[in-house]
N, CA, C and O atoms as a Tripos MOL2 file, in Angstrom:
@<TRIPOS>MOLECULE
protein
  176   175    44     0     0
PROTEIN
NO_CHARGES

@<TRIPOS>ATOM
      1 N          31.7490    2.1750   -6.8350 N.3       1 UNK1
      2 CA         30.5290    2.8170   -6.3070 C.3       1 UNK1
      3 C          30.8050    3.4260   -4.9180 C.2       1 UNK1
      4 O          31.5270    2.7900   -4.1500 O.2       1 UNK1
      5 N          30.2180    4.7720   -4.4850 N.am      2 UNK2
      6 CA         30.2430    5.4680   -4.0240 C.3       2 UNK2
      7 C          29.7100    4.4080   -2.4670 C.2       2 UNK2
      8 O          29.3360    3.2470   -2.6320 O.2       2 UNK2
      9 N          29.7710    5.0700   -1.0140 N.am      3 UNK3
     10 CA         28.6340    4.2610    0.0030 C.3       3 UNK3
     11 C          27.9360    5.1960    0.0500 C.2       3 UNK3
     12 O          26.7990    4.7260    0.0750 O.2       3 UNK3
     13 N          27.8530    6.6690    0.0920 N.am      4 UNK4
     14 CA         26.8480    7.2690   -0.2800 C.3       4 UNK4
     15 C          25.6200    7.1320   -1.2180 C.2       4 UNK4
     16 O          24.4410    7.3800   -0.9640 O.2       4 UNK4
     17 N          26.2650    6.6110   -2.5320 N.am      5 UNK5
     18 CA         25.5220    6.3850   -3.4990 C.3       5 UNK5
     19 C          24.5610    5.2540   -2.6430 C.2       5 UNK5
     20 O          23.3770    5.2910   -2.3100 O.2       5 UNK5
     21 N          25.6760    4.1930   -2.4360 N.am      6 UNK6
     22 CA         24.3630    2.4370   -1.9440 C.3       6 UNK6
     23 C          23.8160    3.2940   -0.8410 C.2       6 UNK6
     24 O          23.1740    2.4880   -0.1680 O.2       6 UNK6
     25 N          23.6920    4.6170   -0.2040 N.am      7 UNK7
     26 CA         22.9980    4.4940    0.7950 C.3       7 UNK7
     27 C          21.7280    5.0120    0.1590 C.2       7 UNK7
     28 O          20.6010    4.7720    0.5930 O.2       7 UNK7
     29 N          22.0260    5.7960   -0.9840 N.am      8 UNK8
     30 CA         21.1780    7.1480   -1.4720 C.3       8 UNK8
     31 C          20.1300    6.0480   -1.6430 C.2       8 UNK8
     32 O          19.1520    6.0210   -0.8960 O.2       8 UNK8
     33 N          20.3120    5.1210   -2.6290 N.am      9 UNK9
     34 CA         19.3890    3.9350   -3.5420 C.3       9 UNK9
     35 C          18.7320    2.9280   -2.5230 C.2       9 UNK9
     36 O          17.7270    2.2390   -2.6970 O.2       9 UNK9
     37 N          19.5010    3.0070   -1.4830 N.am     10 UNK10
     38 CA         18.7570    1.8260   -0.4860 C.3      10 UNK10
     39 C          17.4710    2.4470   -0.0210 C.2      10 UNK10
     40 O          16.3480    1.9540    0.0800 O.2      10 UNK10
     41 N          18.0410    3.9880    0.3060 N.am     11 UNK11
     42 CA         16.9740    4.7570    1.0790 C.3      11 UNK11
     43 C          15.3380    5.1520   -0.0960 C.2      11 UNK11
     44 O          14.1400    5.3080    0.1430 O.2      11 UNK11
     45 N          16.1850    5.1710   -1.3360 N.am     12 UNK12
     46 CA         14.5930    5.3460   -2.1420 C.3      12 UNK12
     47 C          14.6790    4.0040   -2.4310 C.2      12 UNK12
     48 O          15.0120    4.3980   -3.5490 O.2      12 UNK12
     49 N          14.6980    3.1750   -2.4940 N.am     13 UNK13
     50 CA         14.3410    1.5980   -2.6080 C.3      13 UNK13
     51 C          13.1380    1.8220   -1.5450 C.2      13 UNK13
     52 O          12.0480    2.0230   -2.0810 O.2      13 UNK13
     53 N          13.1510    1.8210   -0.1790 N.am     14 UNK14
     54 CA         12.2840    1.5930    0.9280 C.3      14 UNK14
     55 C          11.4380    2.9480    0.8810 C.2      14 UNK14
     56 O          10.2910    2.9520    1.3270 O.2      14 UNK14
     57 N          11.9170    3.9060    0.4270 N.am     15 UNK15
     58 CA         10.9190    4.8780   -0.0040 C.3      15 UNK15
     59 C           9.4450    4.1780   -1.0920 C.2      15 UNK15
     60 O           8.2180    4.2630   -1.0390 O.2      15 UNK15
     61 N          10.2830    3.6170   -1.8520 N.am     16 UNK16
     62 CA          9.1700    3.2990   -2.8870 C.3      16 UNK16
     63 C           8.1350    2.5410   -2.4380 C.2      16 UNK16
     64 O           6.9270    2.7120   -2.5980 O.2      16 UNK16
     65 N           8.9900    1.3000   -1.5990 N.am     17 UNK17
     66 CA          8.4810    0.3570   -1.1620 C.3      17 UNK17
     67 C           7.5900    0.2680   -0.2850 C.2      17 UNK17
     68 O           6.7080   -0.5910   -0.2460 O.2      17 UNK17
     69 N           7.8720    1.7010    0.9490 N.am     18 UNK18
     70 CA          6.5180    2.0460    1.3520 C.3      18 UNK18
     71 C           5.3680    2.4930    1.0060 C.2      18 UNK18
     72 O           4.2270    2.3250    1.4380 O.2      18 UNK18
     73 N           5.8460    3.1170    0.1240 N.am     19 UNK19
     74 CA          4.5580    4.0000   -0.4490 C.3      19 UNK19
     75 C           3.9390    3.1390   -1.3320 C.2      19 UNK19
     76 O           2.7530    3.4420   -1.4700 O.2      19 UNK19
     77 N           4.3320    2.0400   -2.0800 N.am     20 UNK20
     78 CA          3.5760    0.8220   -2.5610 C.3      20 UNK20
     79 C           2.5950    0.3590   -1.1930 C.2      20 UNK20
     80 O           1.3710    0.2780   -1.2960 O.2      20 UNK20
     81 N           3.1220    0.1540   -0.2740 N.am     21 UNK21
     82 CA          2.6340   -0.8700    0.6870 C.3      21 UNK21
     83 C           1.6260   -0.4310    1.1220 C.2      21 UNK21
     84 O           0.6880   -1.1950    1.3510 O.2      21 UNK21
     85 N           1.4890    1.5100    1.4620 N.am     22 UNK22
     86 CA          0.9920    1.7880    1.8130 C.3      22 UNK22
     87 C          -0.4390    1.8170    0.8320 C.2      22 UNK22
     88 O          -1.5630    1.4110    1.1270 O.2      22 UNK22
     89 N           0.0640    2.4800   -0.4880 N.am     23 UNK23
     90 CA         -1.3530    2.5140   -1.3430 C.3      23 UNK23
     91 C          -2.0280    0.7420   -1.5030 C.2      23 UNK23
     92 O          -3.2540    0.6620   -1.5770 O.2      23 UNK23
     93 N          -1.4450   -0.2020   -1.5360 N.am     24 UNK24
     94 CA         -1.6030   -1.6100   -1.5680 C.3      24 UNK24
     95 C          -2.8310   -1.5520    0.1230 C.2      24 UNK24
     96 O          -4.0280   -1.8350    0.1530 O.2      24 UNK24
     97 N          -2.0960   -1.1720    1.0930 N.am     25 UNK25
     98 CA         -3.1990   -1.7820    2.1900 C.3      25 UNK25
     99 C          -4.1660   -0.7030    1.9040 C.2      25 UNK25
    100 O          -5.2650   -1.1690    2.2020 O.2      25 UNK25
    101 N          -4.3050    0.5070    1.4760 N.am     26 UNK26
    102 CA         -5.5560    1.5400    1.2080 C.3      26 UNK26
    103 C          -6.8760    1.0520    0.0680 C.2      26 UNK26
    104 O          -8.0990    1.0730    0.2070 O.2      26 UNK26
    105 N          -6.0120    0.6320   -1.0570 N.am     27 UNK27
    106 CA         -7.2490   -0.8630   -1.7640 C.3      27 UNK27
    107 C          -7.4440   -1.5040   -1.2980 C.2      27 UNK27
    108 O          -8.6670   -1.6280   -1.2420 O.2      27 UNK27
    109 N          -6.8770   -2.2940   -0.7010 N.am     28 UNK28
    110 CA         -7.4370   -3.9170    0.4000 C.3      28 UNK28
    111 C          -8.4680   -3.0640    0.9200 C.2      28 UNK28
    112 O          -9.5770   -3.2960    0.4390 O.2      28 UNK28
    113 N          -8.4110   -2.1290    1.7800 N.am     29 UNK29
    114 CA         -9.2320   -1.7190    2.7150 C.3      29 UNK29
    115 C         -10.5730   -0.8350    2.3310 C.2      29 UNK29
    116 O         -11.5020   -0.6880    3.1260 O.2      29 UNK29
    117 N         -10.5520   -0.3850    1.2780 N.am     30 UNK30
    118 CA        -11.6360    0.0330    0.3270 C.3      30 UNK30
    119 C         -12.4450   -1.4080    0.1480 C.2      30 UNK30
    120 O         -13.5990   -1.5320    0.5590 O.2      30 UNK30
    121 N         -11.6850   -2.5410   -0.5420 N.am     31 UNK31
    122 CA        -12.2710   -3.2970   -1.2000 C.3      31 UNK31
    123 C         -13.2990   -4.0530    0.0600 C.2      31 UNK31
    124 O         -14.5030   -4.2980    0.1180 O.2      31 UNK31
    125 N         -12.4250   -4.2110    0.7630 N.am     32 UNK32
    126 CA        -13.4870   -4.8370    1.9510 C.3      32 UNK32
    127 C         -14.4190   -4.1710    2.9300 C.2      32 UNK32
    128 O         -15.0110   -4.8010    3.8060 O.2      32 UNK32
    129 N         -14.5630   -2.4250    2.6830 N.am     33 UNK33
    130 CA        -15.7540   -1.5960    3.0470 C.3      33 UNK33
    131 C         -16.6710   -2.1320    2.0200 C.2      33 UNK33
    132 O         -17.7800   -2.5950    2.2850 O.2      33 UNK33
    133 N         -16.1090   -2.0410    0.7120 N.am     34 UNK34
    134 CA        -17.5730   -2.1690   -0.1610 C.3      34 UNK34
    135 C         -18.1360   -4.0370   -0.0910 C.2      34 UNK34
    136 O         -19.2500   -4.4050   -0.4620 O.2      34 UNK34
    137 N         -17.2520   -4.7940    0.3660 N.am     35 UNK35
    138 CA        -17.5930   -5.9390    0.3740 C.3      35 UNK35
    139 C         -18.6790   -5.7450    1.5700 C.2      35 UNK35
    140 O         -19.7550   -6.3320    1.4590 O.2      35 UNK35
    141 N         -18.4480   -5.0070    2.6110 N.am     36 UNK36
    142 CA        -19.0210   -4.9070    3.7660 C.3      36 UNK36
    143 C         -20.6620   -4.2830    3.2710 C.2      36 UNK36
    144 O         -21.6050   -4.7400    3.9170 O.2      36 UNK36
    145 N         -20.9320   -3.4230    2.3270 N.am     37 UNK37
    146 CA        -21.6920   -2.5770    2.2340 C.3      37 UNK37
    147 C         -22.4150   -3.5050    1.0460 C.2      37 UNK37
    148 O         -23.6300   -3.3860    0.8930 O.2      37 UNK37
    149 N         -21.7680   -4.2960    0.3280 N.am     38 UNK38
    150 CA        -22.3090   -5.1420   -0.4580 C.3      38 UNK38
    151 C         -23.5070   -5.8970    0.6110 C.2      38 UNK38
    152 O         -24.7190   -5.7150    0.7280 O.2      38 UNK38
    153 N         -22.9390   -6.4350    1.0180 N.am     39 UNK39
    154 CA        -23.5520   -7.4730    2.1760 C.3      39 UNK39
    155 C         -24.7250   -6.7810    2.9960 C.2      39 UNK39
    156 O         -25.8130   -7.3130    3.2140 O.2      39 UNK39
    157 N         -24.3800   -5.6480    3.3720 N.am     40 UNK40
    158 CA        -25.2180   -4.8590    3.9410 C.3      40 UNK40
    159 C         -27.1220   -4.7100    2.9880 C.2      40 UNK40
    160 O         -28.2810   -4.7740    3.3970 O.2      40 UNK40
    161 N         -26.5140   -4.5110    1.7170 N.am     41 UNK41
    162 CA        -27.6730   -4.5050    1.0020 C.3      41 UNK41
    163 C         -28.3580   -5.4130    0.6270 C.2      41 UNK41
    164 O         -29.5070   -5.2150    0.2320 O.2      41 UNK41
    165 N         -27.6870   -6.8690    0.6750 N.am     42 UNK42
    166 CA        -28.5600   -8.3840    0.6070 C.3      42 UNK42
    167 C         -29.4340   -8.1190    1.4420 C.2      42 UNK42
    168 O         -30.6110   -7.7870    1.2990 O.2      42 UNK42
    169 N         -28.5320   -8.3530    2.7310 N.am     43 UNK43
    170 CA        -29.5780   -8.5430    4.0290 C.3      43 UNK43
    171 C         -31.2960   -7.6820    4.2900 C.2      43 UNK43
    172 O         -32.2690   -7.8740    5.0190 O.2      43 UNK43
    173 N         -30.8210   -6.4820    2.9850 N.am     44 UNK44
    174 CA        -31.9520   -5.6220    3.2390 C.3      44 UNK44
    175 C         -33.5440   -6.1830    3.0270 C.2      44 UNK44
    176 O         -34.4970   -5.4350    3.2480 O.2      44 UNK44
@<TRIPOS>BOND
     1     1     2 1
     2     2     3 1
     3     3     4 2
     4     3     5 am
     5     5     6 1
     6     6     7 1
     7     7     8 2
     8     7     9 am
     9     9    10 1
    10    10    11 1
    11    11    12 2
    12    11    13 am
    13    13    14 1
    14    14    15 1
    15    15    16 2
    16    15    17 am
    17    17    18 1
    18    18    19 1
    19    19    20 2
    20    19    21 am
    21    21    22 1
    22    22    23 1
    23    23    24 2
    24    23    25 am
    25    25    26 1
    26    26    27 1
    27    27    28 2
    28    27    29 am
    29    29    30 1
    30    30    31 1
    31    31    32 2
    32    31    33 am
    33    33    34 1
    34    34    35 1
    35    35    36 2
    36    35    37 am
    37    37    38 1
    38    38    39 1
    39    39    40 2
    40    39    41 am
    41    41    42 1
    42    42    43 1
    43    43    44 2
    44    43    45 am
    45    45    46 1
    46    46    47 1
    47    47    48 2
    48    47    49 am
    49    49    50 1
    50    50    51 1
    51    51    52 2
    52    51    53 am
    53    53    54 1
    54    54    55 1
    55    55    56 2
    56    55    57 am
    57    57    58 1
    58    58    59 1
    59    59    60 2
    60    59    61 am
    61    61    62 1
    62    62    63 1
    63    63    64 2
    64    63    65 am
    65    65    66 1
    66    66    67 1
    67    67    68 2
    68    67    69 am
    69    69    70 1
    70    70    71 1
    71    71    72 2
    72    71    73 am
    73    73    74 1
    74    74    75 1
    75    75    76 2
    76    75    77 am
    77    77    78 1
    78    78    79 1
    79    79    80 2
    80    79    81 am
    81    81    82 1
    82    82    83 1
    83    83    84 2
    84    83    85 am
    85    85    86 1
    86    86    87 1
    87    87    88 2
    88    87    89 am
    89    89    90 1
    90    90    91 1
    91    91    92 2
    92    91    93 am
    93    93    94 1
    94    94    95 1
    95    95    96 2
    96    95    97 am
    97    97    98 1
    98    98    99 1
    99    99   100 2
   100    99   101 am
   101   101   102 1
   102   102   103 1
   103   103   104 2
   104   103   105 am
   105   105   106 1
   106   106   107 1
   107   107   108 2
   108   107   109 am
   109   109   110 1
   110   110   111 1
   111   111   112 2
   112   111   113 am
   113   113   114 1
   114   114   115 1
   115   115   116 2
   116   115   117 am
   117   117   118 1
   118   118   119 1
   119   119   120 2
   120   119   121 am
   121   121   122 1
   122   122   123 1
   123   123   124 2
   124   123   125 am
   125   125   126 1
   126   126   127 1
   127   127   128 2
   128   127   129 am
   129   129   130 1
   130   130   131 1
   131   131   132 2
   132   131   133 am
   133   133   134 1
   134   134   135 1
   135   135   136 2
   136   135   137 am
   137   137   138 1
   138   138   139 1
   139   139   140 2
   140   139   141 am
   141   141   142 1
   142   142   143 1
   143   143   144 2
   144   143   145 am
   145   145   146 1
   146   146   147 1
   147   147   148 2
   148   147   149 am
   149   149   150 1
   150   150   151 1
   151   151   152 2
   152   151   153 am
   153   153   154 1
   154   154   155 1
   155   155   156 2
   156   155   157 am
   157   157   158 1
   158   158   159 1
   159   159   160 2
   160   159   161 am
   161   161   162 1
   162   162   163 1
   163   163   164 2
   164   163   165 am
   165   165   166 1
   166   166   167 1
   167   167   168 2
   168   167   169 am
   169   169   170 1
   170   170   171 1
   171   171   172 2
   172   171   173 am
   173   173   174 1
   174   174   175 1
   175   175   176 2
@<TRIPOS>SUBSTRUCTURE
     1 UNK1         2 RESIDUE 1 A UNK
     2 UNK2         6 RESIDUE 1 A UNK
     3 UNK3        10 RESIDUE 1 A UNK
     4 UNK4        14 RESIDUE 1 A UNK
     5 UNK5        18 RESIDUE 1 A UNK
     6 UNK6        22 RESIDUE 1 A UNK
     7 UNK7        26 RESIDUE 1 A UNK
     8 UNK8        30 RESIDUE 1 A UNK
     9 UNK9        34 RESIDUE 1 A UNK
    10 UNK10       38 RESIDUE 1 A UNK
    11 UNK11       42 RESIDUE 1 A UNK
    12 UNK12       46 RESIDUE 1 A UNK
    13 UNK13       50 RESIDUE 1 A UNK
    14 UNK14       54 RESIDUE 1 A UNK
    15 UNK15       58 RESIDUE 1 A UNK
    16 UNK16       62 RESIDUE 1 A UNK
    17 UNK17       66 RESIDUE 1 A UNK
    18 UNK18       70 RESIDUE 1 A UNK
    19 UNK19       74 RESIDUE 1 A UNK
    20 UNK20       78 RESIDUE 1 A UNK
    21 UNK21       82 RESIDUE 1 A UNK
    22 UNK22       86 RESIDUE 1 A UNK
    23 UNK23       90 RESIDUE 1 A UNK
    24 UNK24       94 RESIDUE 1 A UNK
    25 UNK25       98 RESIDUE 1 A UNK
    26 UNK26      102 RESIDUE 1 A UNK
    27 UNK27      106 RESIDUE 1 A UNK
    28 UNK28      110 RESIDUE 1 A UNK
    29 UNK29      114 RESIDUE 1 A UNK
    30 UNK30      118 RESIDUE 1 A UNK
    31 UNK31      122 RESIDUE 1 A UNK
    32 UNK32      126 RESIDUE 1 A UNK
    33 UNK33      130 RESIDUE 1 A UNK
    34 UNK34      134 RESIDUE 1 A UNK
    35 UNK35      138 RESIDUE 1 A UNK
    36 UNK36      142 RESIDUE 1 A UNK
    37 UNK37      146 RESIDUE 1 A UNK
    38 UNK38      150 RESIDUE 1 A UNK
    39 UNK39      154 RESIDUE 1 A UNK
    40 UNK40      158 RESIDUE 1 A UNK
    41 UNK41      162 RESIDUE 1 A UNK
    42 UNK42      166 RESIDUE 1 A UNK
    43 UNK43      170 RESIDUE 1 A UNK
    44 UNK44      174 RESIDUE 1 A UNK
């Protein structure tokens, strides 16, 4: 194997991995506006 190659694969490894992480904290953070807005409408 090439070190180019292990670099090519490392670099979209952490490519992927961000862009998981990133769409992962963008649901968390949806989910707990509407938890927020849930709550909002009890209290009404």
């Amino acid at each position: 194997m090439n070190i180019q190659m292990v670099v090519l694969i490392i670099l979209s490894l952490l490519l992927v991995a961000k862009i998981i992480y990133l769409v992962a904290t963008k649901k968390t953070d949806k989910e707990q506006e509407h938890a927020v807005h849930h709550r909002h409408h009890d209290n009404r």
